[in-house]
Backbone bond lengths (Angstrom), bond angles and torsions (degrees), N, CA, C in turn:
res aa  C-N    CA-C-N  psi(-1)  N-CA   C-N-CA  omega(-1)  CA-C   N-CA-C  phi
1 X - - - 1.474 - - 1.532 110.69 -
2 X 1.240 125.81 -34.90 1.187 119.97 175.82 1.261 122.26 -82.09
3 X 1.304 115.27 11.29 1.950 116.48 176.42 1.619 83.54 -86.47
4 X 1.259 109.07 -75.41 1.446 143.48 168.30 1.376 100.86 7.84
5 X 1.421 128.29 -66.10 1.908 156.26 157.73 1.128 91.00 -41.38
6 X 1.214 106.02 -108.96 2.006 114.28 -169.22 1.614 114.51 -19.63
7 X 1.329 104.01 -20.62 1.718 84.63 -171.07 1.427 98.14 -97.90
8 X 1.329 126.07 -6.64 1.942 117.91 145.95 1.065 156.14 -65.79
9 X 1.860 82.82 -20.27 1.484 107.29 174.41 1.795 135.57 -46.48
10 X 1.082 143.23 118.42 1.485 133.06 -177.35 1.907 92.76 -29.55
11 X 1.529 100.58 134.81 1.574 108.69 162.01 1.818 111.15 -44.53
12 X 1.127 117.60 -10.15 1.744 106.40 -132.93 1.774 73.61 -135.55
13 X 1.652 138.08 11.07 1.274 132.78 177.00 1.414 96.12 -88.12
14 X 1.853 105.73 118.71 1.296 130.28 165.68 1.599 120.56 -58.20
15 X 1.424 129.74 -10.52 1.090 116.94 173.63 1.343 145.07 -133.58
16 X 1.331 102.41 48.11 1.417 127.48 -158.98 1.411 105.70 -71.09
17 X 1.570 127.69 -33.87 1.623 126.77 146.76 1.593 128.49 -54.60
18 X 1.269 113.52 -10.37 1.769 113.95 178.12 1.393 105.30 -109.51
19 X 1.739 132.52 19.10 1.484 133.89 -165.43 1.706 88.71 -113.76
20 X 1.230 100.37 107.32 1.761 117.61 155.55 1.434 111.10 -95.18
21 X 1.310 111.48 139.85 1.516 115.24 159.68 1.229 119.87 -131.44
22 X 0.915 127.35 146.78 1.783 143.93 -156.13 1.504 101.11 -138.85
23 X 1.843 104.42 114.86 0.983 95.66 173.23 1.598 111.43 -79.13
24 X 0.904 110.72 -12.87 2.247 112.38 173.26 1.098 101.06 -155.43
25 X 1.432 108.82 136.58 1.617 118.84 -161.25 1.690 104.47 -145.85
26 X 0.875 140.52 92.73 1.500 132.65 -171.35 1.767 103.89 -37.63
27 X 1.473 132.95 -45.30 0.907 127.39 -179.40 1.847 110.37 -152.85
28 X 1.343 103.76 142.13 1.692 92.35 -174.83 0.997 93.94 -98.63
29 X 1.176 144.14 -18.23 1.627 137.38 170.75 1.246 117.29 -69.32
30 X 1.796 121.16 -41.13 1.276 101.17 166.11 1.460 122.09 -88.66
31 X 1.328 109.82 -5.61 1.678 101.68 157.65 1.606 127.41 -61.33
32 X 1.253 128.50 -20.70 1.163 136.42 -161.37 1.850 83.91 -88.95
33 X 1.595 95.10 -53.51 1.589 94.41 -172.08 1.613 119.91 -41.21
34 X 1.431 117.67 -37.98 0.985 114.73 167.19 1.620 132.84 -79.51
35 X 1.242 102.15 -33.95 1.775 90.85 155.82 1.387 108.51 -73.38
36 X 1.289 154.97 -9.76 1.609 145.48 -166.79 1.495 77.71 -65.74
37 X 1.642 112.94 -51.82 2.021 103.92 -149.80 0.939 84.89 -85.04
38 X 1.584 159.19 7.76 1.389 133.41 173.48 1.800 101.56 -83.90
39 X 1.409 113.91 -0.23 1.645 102.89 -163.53 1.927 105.69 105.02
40 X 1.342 129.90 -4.58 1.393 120.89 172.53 1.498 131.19 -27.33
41 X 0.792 135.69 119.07 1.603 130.01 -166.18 1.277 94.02 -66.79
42 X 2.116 103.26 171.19 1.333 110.56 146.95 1.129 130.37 -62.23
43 X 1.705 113.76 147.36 1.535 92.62 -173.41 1.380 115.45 83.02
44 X 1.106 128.17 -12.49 1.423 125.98 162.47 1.832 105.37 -48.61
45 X 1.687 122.86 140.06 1.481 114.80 173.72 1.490 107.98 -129.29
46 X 1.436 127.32 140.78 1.398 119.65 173.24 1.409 90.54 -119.94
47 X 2.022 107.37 151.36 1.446 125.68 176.93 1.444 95.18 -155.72
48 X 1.098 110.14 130.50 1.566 148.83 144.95 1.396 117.48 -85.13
49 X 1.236 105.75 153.94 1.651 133.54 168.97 1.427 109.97 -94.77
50 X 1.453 110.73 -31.80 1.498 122.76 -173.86 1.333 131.47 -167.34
51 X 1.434 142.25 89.77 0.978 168.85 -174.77 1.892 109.43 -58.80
52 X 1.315 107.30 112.48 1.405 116.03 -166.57 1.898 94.39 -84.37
53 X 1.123 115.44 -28.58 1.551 132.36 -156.30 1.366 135.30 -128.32
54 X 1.452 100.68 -7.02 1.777 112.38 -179.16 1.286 130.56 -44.20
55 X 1.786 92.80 132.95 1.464 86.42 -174.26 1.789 119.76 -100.15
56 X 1.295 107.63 -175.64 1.313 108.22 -165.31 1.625 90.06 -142.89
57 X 1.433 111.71 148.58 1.733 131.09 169.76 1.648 96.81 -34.68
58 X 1.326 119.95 154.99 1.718 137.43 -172.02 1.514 95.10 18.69
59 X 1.589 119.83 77.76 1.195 115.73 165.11 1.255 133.96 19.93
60 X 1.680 101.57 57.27 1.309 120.94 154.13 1.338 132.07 -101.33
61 X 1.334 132.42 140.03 1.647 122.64 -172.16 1.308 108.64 -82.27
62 X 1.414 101.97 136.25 1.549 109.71 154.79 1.289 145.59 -69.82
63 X 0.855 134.48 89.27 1.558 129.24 -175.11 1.468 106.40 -39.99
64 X 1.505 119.94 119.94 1.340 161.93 133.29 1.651 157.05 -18.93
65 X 1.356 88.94 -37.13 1.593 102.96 -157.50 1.526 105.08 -35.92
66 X 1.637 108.04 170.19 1.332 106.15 164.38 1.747 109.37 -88.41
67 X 1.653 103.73 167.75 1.188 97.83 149.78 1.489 124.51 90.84
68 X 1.766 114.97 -16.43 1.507 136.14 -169.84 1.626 100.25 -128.37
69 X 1.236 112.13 -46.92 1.526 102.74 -161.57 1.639 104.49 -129.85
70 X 1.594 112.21 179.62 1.094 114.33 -157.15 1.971 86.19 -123.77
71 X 1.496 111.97 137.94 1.163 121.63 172.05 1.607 123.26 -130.90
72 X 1.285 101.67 73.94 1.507 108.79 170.11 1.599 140.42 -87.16
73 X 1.257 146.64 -178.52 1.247 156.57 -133.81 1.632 99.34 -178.96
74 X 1.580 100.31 130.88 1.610 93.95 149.57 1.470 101.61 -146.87
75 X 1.567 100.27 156.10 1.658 105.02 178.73 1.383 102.97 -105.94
76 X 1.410 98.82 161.54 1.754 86.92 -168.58 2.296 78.45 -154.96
77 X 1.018 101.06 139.69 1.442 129.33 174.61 1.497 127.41 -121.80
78 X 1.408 116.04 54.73 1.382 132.55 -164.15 1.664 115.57 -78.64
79 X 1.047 108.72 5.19 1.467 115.75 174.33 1.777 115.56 58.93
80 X 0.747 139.96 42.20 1.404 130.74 -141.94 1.903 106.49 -146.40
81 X 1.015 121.65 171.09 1.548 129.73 171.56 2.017 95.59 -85.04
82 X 1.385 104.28 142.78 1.676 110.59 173.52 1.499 109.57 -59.09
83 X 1.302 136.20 -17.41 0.835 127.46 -171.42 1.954 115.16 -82.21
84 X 1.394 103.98 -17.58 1.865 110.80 -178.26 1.172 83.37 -77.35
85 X 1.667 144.89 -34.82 1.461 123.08 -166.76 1.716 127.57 -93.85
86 X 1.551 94.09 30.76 1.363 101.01 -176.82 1.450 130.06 -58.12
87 X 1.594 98.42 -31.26 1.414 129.66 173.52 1.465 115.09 -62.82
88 X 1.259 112.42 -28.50 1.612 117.42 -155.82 1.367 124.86 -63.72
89 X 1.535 112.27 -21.23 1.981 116.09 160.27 1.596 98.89 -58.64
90 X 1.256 122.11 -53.23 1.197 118.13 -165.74 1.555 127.07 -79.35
91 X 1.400 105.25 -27.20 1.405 109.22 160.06 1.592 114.08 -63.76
92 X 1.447 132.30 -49.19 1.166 123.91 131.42 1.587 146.86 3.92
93 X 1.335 99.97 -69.12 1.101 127.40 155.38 1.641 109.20 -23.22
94 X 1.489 104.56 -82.05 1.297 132.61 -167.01 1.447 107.30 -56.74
95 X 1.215 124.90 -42.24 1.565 145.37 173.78 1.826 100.22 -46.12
96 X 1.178 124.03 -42.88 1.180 140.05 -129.14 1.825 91.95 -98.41
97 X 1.934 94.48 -49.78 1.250 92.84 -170.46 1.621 130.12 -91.49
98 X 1.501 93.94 -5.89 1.242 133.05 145.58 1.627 114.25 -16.85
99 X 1.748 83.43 -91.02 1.542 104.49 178.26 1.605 114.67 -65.53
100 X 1.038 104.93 -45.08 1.730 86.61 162.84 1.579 127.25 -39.48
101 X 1.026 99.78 -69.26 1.390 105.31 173.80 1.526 129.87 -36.25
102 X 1.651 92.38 -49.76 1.419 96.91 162.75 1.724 151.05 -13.87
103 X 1.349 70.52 -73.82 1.518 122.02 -171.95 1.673 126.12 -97.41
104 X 1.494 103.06 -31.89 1.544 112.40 171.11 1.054 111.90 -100.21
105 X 1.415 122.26 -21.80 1.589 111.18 -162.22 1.610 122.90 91.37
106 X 1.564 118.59 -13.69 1.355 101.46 156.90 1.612 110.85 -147.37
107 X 1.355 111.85 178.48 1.726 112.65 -178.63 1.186 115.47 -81.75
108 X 1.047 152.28 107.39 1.488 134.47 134.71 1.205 137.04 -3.18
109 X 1.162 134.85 -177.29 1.960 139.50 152.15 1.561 81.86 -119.22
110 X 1.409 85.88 -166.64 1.642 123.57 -171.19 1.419 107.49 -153.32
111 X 1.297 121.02 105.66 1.502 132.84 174.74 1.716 102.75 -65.50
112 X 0.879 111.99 125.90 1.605 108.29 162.20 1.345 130.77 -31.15
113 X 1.195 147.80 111.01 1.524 117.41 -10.06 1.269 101.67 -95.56
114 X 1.393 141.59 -17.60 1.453 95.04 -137.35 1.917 74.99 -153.00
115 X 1.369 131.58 10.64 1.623 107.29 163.80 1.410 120.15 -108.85
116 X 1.283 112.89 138.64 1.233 125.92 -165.42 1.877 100.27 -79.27
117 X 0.934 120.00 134.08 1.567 120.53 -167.45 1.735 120.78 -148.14
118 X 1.506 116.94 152.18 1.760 104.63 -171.67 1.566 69.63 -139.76
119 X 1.535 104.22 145.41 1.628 103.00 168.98 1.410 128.29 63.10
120 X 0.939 119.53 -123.55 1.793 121.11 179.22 1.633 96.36 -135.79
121 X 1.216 127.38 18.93 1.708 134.00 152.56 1.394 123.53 -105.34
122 X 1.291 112.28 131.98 1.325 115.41 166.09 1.608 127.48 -79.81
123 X 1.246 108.80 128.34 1.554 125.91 -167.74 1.864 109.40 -73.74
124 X 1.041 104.25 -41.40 1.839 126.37 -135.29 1.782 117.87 -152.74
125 X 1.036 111.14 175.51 1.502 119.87 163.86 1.702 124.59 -175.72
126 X 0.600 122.64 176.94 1.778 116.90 -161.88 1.547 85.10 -163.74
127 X 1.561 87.38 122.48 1.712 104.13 160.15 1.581 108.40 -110.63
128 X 1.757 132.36 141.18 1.510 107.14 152.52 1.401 107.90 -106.09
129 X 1.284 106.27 165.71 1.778 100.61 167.79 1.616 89.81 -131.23
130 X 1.136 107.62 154.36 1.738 123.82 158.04 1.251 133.82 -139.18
131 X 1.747 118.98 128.02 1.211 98.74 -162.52 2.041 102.27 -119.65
132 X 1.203 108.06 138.66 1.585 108.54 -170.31 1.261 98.24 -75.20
133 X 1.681 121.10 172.77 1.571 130.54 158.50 1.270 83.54 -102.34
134 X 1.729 95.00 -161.84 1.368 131.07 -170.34 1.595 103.09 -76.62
135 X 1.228 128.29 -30.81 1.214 120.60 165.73 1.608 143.40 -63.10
136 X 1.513 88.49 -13.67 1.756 123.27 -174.73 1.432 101.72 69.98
137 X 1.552 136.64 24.45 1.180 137.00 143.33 1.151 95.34 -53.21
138 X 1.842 97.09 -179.82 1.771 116.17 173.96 2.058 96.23 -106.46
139 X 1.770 91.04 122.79 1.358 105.89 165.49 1.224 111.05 -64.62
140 X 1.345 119.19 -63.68 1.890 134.77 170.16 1.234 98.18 -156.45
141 X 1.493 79.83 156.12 1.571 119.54 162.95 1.937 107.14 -95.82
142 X 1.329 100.69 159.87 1.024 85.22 159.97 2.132 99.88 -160.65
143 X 1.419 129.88 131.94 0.961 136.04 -152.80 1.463 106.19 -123.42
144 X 1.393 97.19 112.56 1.846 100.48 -166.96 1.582 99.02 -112.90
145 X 1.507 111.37 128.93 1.561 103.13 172.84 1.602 103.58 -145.56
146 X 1.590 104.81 144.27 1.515 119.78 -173.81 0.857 100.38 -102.71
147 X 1.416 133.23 142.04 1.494 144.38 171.99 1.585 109.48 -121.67
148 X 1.641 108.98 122.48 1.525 108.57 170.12 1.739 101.74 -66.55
149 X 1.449 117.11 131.11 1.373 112.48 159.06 1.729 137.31 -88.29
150 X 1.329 95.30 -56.20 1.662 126.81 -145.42 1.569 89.94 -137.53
151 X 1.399 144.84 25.27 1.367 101.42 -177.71 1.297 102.78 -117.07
152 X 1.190 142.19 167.16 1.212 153.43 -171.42 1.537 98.36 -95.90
153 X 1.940 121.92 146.52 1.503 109.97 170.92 1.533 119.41 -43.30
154 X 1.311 110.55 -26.00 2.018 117.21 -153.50 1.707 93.35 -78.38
155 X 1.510 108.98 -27.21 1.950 116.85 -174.96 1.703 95.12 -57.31
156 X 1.120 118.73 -41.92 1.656 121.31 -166.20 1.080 126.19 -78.63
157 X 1.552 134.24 115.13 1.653 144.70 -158.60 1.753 88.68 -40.16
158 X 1.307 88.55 153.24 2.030 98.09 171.26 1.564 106.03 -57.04
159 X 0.956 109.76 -14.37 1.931 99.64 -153.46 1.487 105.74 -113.23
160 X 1.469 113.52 8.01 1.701 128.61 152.09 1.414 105.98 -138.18
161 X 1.438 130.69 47.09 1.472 105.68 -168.38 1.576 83.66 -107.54
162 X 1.396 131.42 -27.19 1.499 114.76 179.18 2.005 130.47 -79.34
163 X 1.617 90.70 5.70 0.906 100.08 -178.76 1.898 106.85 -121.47
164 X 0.958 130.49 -30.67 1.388 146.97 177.90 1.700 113.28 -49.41
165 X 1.039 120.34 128.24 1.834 91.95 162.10 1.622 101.10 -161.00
166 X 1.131 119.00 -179.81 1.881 120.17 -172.97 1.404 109.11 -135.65
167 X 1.312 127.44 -167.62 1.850 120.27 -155.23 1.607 78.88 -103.23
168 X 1.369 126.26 -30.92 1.594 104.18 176.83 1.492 110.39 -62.99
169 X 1.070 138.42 -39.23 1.315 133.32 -175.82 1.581 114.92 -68.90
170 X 1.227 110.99 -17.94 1.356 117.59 160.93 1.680 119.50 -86.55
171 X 1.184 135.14 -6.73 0.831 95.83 -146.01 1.733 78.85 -148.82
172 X 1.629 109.09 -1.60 1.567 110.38 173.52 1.189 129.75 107.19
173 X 1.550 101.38 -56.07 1.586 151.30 -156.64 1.657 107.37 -93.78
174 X 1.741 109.40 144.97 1.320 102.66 146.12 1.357 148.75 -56.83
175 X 1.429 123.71 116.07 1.346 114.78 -162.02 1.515 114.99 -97.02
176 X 1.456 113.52 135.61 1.412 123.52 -166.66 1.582 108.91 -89.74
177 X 1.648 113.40 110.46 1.481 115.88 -143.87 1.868 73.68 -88.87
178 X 1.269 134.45 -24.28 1.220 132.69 -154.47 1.881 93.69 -69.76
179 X 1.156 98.64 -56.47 1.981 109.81 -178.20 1.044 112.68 -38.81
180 X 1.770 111.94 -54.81 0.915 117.41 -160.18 1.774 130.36 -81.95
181 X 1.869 104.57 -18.53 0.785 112.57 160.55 1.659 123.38 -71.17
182 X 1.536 102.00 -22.07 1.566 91.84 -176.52 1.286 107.38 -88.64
183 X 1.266 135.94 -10.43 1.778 143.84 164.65 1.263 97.89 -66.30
184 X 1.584 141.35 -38.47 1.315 119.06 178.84 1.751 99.16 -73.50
185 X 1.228 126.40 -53.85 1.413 100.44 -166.76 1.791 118.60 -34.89
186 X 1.620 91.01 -63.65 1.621 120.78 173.07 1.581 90.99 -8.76
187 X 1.222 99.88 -65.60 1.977 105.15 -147.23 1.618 91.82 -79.18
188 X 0.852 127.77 -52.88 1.518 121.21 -167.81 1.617 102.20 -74.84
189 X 0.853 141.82 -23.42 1.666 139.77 179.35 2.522 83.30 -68.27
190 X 1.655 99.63 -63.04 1.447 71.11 172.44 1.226 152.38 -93.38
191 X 1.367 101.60 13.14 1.571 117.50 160.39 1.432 115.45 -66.32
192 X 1.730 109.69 -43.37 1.697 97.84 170.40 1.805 115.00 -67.11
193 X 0.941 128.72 1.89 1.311 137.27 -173.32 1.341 102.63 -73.33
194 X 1.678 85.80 -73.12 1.963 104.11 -171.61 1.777 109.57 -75.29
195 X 1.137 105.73 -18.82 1.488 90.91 -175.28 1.833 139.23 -65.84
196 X 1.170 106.00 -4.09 1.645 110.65 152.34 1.064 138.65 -118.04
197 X 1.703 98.12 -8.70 1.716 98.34 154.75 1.326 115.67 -118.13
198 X 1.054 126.67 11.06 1.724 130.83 168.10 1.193 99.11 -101.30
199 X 1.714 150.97 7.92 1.528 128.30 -157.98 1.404 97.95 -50.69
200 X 1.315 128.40 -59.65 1.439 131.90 -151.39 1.517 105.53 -34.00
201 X 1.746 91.62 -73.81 1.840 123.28 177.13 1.455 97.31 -23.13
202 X 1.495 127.94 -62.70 1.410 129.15 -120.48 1.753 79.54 -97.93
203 X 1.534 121.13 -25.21 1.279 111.33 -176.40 1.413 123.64 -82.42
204 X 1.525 95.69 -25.29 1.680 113.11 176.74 1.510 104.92 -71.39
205 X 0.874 128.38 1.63 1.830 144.25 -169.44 1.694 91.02 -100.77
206 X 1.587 96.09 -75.87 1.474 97.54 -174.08 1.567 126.45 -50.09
207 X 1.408 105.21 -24.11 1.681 104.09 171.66 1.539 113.57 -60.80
208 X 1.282 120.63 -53.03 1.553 137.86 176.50 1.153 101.17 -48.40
209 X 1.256 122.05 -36.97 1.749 109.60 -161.87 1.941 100.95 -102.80
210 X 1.239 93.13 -3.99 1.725 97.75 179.02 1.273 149.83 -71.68
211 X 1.457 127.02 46.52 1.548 155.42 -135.19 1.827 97.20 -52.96
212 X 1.500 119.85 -6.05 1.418 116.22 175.28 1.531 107.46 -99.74
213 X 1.322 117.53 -12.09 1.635 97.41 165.51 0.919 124.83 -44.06
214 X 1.441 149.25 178.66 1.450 164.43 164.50 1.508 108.55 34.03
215 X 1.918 119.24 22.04 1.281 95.19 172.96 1.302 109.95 -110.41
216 X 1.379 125.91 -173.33 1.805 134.19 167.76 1.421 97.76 -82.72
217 X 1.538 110.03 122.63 1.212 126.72 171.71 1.188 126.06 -142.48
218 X 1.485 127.60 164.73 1.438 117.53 -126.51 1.533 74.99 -144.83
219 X 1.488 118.36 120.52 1.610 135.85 177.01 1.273 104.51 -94.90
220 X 1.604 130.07 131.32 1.393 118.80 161.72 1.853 94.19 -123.90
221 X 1.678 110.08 153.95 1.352 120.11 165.51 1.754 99.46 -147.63
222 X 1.257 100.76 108.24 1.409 109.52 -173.03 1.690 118.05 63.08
223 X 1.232 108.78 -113.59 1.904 117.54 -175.41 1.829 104.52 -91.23
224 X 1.823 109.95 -16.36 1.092 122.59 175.23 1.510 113.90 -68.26
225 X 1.315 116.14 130.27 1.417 135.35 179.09 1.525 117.40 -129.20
226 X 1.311 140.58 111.60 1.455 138.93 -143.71 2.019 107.77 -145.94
227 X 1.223 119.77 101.37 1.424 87.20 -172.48 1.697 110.02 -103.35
228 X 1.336 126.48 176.80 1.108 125.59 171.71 1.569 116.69 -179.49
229 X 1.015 128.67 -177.64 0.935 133.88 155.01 1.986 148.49 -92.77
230 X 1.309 112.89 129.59 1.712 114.25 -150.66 1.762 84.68 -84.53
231 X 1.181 104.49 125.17 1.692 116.60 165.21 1.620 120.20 -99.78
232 X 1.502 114.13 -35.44 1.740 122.33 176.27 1.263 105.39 -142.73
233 X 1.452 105.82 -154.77 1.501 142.39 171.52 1.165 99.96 -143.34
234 X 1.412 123.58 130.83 1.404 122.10 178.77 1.874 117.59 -99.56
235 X 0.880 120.83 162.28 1.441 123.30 178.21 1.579 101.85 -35.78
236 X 0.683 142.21 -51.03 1.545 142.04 173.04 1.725 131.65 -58.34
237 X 1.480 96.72 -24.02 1.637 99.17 175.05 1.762 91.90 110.08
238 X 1.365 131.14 -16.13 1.574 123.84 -178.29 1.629 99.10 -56.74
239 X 1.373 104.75 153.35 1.378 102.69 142.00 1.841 122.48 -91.44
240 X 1.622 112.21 137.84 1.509 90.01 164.97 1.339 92.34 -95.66
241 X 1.451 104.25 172.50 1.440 142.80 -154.45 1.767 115.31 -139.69
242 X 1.134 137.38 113.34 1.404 135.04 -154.22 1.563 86.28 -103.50
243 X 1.963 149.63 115.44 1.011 127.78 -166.10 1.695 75.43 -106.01
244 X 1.908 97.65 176.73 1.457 103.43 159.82 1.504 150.61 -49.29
245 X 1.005 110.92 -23.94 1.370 141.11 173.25 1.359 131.86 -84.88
246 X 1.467 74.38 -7.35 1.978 93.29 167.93 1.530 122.40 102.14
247 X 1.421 110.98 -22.14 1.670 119.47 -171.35 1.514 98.49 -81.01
248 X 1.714 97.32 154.54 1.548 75.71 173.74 1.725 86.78 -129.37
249 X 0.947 113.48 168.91 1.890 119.23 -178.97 1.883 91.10 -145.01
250 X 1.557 73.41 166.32 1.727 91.27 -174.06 1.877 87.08 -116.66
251 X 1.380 106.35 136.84 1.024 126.82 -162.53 1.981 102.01 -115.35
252 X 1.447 117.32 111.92 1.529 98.91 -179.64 1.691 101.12 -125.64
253 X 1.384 98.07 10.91 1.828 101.29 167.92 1.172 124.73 -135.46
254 X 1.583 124.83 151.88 1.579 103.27 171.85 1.430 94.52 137.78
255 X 1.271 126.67 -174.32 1.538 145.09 175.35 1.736 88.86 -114.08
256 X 1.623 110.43 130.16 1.513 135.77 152.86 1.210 122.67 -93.50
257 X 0.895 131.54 108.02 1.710 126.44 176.21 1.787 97.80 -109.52
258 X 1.332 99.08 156.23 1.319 106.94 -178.24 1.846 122.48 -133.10
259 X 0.992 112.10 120.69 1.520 109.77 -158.15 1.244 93.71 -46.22
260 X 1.500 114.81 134.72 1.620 122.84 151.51 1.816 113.20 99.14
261 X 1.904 84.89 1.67 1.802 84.74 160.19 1.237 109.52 -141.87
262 X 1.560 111.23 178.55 1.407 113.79 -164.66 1.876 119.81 38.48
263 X 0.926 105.06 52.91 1.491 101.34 -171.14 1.531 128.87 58.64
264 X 1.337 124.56 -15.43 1.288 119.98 161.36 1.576 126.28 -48.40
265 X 1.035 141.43 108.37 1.534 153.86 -148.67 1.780 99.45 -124.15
């Protein structure tokens, strides 16, 4: 599978020596984690076929299977204070819908922050992790995202199958997991490019592609439940939030729900 990739790759992709593939990997994020401390370069990428262990945002699992979807990792070593990478789910983000497009033939949205979505189903997901040194710089980043490919609604457990969906279900057609994996490198090789001197660009992208602007949405943080309405994305990657009462705050933690998906009504 990985000749298969590489031979889609842009001629002019710098990292065709840092691309591991795993055909089963309990996690590509914590695989990367462990080459990051061995010395892993920037730009180092991990991909699986199938994920025994994936994780998901507030330690939730990702669904896995082999054989349908694509499960990659990238490490990224940007030298920088945590605070320039505030953006980085969402620059991500943008990478993501990018390569979709690419490769499938159409764009996506982006649910706040971080699921990639067509319709009222979710496609995808993007985790980041970051880990500081001793300086409280950023040692690495590292940016893990699952992509539904190939599966049919009936592939998806009962208890997400009305909400779940993949670029074949969008799009009709057989989907070429080979394209599509090499459109994610593509996009994320130039997302690490643009991402500390393009933040603006890469955010003005992410607004367009952001299916939670202008809707009623429903904030939870713990037993807290808050509703309001999403007006932007701010220079930072927050969402603001317009509440009833008139204030509006920029929100960069928490569970988002959005009227009219995932069962939120």
């Amino acid at each position: 599978m990985k000749e298969q990739i590489l031979r889609y790759v842009s001629r002019d992709y710098p990292w065709k020596d840092r691309f591991h593939f795993l055909p089963q990997v309990d996690s590509t994020n914590d695989y990367l984690k462990k080459l990051a401390a061995e010395g892993a370069p920037h730009g180092t990428v991990a991909l699986s076929d199938h994920q025994t262990g994936g994780h998901g945002r507030r330690g939730r699992s990702f669904l896995s299977p082999p054989g349908v979807g694509l499960y990659l990792s990238i490490l990224l070593r940007p030298e920088c204070p945590p605070t320039r990478l505030m953006h980085l789910t969402c620059a991500a983000g943008v990478a993501m819908c990018n390569a979709i497009e690419n490769s499938a033939g159409f764009r996506p949205g982006i649910k706040w922050t971080n699921d990639i979505v067509y319709g009222k189903r979710k496609l995808g997901g993007i985790l980041t992790e970051l880990r500081l040194n001793s300086q409280g710089l950023v040692d690495y980043a590292i940016v893990g995202i699952g992509i539904n490919c190939c599966q049919s609604a009936q592939d998806f457990p009962p208890e997400i199958r009305e909400v779940a969906g993949s670029l074949a279900m969008v799009t009709g057609q057989e989907v070429d997991r080979f394209r599509v994996a090499a459109a994610e490198l593509d996009a994320l090789y130039d997302m690490s490019v643009r991402l500390l001197p393009e933040q603006e660009a890469l955010l003005s992208q992410y607004r367009k592609d952001c299916i939670t602007i202008g809707q009623e949405v429903s904030l939870v943080r713990g037993d807290e439940i808050r509703h309001g309405r999403a007006l932007d994305v701010d220079g930072e990657g927050a969402l603001v939030v317009l509440f009833p009462d008139g204030h509006t705050e920029a929100v960069n933690s928490g569970e988002v729900s959005v009227r009219g998906m995932y069962g939120y009504v």
